[in-house]
VEXZARO-469681 format. One record per residue (C-alpha): residue in one letter; x, y, z. Coordinates in steps of 0.001 Angstrom, whole numbers, plus 500000, padded with zeros to 6 digits. Each point is the difference from the previous one (the first is absolute). Example, Ala and Ser with C-alpha at 12.3 -4.5 7.8 and 13.67 -1.06 7.14 Angstrom:
VEXZARO-469681
A512300495500507800;S501370503440499340;
//
This chain:
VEXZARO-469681
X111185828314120454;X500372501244496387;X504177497789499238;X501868501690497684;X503123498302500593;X502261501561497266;X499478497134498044;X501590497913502869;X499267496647498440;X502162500711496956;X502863502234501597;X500229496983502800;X501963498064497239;X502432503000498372;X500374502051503884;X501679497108501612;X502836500141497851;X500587503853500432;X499574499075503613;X502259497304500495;X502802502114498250;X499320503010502762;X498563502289497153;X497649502253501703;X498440503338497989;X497360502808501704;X496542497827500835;X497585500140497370;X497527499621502690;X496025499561499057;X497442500610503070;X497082497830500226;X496675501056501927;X497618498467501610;X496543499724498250;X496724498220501092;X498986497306497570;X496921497660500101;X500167496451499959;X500751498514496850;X502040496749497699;X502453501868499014;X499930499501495096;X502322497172499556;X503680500736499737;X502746497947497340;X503121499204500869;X502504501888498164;X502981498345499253;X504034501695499612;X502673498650499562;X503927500888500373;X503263498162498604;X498377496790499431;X501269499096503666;X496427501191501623;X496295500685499162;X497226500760501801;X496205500211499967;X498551503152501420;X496481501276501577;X499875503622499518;X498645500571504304;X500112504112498627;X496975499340498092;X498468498278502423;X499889503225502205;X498796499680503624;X499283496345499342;X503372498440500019;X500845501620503506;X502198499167502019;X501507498408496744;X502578501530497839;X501350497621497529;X498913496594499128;X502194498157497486;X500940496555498828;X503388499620498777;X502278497587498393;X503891500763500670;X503353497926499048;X502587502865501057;X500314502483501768;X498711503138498499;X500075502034503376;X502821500880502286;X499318501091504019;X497353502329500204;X498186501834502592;X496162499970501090;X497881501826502327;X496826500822501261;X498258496468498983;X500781496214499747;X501835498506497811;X498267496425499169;X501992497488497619;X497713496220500143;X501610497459497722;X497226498063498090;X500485496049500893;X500543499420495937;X503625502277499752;X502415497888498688;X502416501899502784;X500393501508503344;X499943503461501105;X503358501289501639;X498684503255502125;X502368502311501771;X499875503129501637;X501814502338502360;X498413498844503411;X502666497271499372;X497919497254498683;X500858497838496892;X497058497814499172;X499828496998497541;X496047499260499777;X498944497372497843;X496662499461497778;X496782500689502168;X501882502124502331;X499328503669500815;X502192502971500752;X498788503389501740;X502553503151500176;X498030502266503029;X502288503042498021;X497969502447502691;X502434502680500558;X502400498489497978;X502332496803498658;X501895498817496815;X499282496933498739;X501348497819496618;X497556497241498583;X501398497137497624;X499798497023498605;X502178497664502658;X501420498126496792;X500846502292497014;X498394499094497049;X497454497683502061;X496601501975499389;X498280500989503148;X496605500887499543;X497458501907502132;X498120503053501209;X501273503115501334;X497287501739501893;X500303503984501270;X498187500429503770;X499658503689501573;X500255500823503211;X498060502149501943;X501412503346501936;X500321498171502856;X502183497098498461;X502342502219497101;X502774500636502734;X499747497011502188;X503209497800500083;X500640497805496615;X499549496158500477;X500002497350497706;X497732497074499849;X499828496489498271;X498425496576499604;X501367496861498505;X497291497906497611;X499369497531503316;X499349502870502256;X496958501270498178;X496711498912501115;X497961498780497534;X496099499087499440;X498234497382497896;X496496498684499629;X498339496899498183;X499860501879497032;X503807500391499234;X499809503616500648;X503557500863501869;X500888503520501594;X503305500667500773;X499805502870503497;X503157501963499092;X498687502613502637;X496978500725502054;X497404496952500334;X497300498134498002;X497644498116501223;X501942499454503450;X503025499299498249;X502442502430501185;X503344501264498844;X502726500409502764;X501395503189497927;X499440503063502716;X500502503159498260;X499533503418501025;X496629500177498366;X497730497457499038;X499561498487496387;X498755497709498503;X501887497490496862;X499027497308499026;X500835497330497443;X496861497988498447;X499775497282497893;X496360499673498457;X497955497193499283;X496319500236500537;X500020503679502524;X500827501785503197;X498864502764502103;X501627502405502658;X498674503213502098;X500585503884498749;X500420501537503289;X498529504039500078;X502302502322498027;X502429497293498865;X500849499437496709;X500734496784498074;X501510499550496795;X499566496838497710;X502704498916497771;X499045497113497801;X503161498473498695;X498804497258498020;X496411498548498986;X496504502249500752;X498591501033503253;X496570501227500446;X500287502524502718;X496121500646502162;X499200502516502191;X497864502033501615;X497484499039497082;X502547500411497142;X502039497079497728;X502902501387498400;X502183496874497972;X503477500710499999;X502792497638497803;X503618499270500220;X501976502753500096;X497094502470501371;X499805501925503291;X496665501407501615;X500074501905503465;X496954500309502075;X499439503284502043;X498560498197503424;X497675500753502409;X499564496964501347;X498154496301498555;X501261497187498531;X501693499572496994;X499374496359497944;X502659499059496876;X499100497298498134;X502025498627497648;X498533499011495797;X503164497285499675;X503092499398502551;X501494503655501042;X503007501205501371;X499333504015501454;X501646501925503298;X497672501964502457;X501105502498501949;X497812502283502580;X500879502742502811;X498506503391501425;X500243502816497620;X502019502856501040;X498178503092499906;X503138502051500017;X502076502554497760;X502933498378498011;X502709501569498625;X501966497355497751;X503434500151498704;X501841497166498210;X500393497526502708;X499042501503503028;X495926500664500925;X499497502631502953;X497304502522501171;X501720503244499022;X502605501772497957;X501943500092503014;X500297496021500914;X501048499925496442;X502699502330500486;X500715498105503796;X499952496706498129;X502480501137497515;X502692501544502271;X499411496735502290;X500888497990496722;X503160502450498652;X501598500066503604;X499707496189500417;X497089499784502522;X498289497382498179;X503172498450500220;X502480498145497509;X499922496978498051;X502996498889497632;X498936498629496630;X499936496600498985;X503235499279498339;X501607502641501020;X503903500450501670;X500061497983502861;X497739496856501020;X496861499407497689;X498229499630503186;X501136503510501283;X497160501480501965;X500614503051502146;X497724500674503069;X497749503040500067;X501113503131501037;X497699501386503457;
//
């Protein structure tokens, strides 16, 4: 699959806000094929890093460049937030993933028109299934407390983009977690490592996990998955199938998988996020928040959202009860 997601990774952060206000223009929609690629490390990606208002910044892997390797990923950033630079906004077509990294300094208050309203604390994990549609609005749970984390961008397959919307979530104590004599730590956000399994069930299975490096781990690339690498501090030497690729802090790699193992070893003590799942061989038409098959889910998606079939949800702060939450609209 050739992703050309309309620059996707950058509009993420300025599309919310037109979003959240209702603003909605004729879909500058970009169609993405699907092309046969071998087996390969993907070069080595850096983080790019924006910045807005001095309330929020984040660190970005451009997953567009990574073509047919980052599937089914769409946006992987880290982010560092102390307001609340986004209103209610709408998704659809993928899963929303918000994981709060165990050193934020605050909690993440998460809530969304299915009617729930979340406080998740460092170490926790948040998943909006948006599928055929759900607002949600992300904050810091304290104002000027900084929450930092990742923000992570799954697709759904044709068989998943109009299912019902659910939302998932851990707290830090519900997520499994493995160790071995070495001090090497992995955090199972979703799927499994080495029998430690994650009791997140979504639609479709993924892999996350969170690692903390000391001496070096290894995990299975099932045939025609795709894993992406995001070192976020220290250096990794990545091996496979024959190859060594080192990647340092702030770095991203994807491997295109047909199957083997896949052995990181860490240089000095490293902090990085691994995330696997099948790639999705399908068309994608993209359009600010919403990812579908076709010009015309686009079009669905966007009537759904403009006549309230995603639902409502009443921004924080705003006349009535802070807390105001209205259910979802069938």
């Amino acid at each position: 699959m050739n992703v050309q997601l309309a620059n996707l990774h950058q509009r993420r952060h300025t599309t919310c806000g037109d979003w959240a206000g209702g603003a909605f223009n004729q879909p500058n929609l970009t169609t993405i094929g699907v092309i046969a690629m071998p087996i390969e490390f993907s070069p080595v990606i850096a983080a790019k890093a924006h910045a807005s208002g001095g309330i929020f910044s984040v660190q970005s892997i451009d997953l567009e460049g990574l073509g047919e390797r980052a599937s089914p990923f769409a946006l992987l950033d880290t982010f560092r937030v102390s307001g609340r630079p986004f209103g209610p906004h709408p998704h659809a077509g993928f899963s929303a993933i918000t994981y709060v990294f165990e050193d934020s300094k605050g909690a993440l208050r998460s809530r969304d028109s299915l009617g729930n309203d979340l406080v998740v604390g460092p170490g926790g994990i948040v998943v909006l299934q948006a599928a055929r549609g759900a607002l949600h609005e992300e904050t810091p749970a304290e104002i000027g407390r900084e929450l930092h984390g990742a923000q992570i961008y799954v697709n759904l397959s044709s068989k998943s983009k109009l299912a019902a919307p659910q939302t998932l979530w851990l707290e830090k104590s519900q997520v499994p977690e493995w160790r071995n004599g070495d001090g090497d730590r992995v955090r199972v956000l979703a799927g499994s490592f080495e029998g430690v399994s994650s009791p997140l069930a979504p639609a479709e299975p993924f892999t996350l996990f969170d690692a903390g490096l000391h001496r070096e781990i290894s995990f299975s690339l099932e045939k025609d998955h795709n894993a992406l690498v995001y070192v976020l501090a220290g250096d990794v030497a990545v091996r496979a199938a024959g190859r060594v690729q080192e990647v340092r802090g702030e770095q991203a790699l994807a491997l295109h998988g047909s199957g083997g193992r896949v052995t990181l070893k860490a240089a000095q003590p490293a902090h990085l996020l691994v995330l696997s799942g099948a790639e999705i061989r399908e068309p994608i038409f993209a359009h600010g928040p919403f990812i579908m098959n076709d010009r015309s889910q686009i079009e669905a998606a966007v009537a759904r959202y403009r006549s309230g079939g995603m639902g409502h949800l009443t921004p924080h702060g705003a006349t009535g009860s802070q807390d105001a939450n209205l259910a979802a609209t069938s």
